[in-house]
N, C-alpha and C positions, 0 to 999 in steps of 0.2 A: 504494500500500500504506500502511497508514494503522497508525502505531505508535501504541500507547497504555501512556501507563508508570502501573504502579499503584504504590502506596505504601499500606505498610505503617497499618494503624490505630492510632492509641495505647493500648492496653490502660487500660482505665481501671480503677484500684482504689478498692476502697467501702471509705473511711475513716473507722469508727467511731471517731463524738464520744459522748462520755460528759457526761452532766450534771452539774452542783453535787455534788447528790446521790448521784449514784452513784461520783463520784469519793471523796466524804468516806466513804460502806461500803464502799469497797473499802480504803482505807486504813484503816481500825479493824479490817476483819478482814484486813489484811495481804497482801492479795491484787495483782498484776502491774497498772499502768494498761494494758500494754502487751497488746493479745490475740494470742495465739499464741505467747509469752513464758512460758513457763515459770517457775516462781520455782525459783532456786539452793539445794541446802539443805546446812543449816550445824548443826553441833552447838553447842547454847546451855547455858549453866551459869544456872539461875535460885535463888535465896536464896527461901527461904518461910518467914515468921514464922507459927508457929502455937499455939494455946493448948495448953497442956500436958495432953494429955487424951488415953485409953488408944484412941481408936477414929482421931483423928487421920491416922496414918502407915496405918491400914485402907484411911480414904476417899483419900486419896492413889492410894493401889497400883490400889483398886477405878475411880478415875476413870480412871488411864492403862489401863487392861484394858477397862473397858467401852465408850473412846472407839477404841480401836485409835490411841493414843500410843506412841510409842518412849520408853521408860526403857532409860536405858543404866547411869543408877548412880544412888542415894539414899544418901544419909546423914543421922542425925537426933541430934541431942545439946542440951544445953542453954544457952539463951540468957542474955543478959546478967538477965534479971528471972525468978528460978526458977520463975512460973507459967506461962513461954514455952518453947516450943523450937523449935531454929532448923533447917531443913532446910534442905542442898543436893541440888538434882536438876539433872542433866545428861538432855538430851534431845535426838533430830533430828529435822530438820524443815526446811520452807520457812518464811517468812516467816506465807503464813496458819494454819498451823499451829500453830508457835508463840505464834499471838497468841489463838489457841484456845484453846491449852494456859493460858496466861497468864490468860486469860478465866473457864476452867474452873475452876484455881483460886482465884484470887478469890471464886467463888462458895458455894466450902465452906462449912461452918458454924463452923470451926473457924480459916481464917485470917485472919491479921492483917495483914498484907503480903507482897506479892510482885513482886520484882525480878527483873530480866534484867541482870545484875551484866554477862554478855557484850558490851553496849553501852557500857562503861565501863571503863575505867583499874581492875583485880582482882587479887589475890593467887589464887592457885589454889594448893591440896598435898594430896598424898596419902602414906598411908600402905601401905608393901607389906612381906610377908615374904618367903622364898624358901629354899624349901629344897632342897641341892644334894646330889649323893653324889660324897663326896671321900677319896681313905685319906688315912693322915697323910704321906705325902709328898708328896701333889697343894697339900697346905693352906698352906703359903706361897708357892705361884704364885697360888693363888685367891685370897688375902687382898689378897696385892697390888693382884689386879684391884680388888674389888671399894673397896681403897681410895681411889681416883680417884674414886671418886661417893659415898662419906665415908659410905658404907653401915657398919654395925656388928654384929659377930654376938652374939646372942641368945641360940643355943642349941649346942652340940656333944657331939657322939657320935664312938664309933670311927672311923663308917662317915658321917659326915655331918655338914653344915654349916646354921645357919641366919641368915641376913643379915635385917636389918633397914633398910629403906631409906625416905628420905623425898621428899620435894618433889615439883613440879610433873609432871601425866600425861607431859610430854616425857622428864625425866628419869627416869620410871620406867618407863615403857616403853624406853629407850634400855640402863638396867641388866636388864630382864631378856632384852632379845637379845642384850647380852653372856652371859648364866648362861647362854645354850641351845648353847654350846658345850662347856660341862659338863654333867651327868646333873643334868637338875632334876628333882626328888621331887614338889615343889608349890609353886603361887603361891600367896597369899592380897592383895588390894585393898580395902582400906577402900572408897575410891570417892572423889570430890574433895568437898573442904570449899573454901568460898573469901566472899571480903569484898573488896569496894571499897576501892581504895587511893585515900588520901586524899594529892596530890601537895602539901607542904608551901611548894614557892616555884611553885604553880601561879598563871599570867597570866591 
């Protein structure tokens, strides 16, 4: 009787090599060298200098709408030189995406720079209101809370309170799941404004 042992074959996997070339546009458009890798996505805060000009903050809105971009917040105000103004836009995305987004912009007619502040050492803050309904004997438990996050009220009624709060998206989303244990009336969000910190005894 004649035994015969077979063994197992090694499965062979076909591992794609990428060229010079393809390796240098995948990276300019942001994209995995890795196939079957998925890219990660992450919410990015990007700075846009743009010429101070009424149609500006149009093509903006019009690019993320026409490209199917995520805008999750814009804000626009005035730059260091009054013929500028400075946008922060928060946006998500993968890596190629945002280098899309990055890309897009750039090519407006109207900008002057643009940064991914996110890549770098940033201040980030926003502004929020909040308004709650409180009688007047709920209002110095509430004050107190809201002292701890150095919030300020703005506005009061018989029937109602309104807080003023500032800093970083953590801490203002942190104060408003504290309010949602009281009657809240309404948020309002500016939206993040934010600048590069410059670390003074950096090595």
């Amino acid at each position: 009787m004649n035994t015969q042992t077979h063994f197992a074959q090694p499965t062979v996997v076909a591992k794609q090599t990428l060229t010079p070339q393809q390796i240098f546009r995948k990276q300019v458009a942001g994209e995995s060298l890795h196939p079957g890798v998925s890219d990660s996505v992450h919410r990015h805060v990007l700075t846009v200098l743009v010429e101070n000009t009424l149609d500006a903050l149009n093509r903006v809105a019009n690019l993320f709408s026409q490209r199917g971009f995520n805008l999750e917040s814009v804000s626009m105000g005035e730059a260091k030189d009054p013929s500028l103004r400075r946008m922060t836009i928060v946006t998500i995305g993968n890596d190629r995406i945002i280098a899309q987004v990055i890309r897009q912009l750039n090519n407006l007619i109207d900008t002057i720079e643009v940064e991914d502040v996110t890549l770098h050492d940033h201040v980030e803050r926003e502004l929020c209101l909040v308004q709650v309904r409180c009688s007047a004997l709920e209002r110095p438990v509430l004050i107190s809370v809201v002292d701890i996050f150095r919030a300020t009220v703005v506005n009061i009624t018989p029937d109602s309170l309104t807080f003023e709060v500032t800093g970083p998206p953590a801490k203002i989303n942190a104060f408003i799941g504290m309010m949602r244990d009281y009657d809240v009336l309404e948020v309002a969000r500016s939206g993040r404004v934010a600048m590069r910190r410059e670390l003074a005894f950096e090595h």
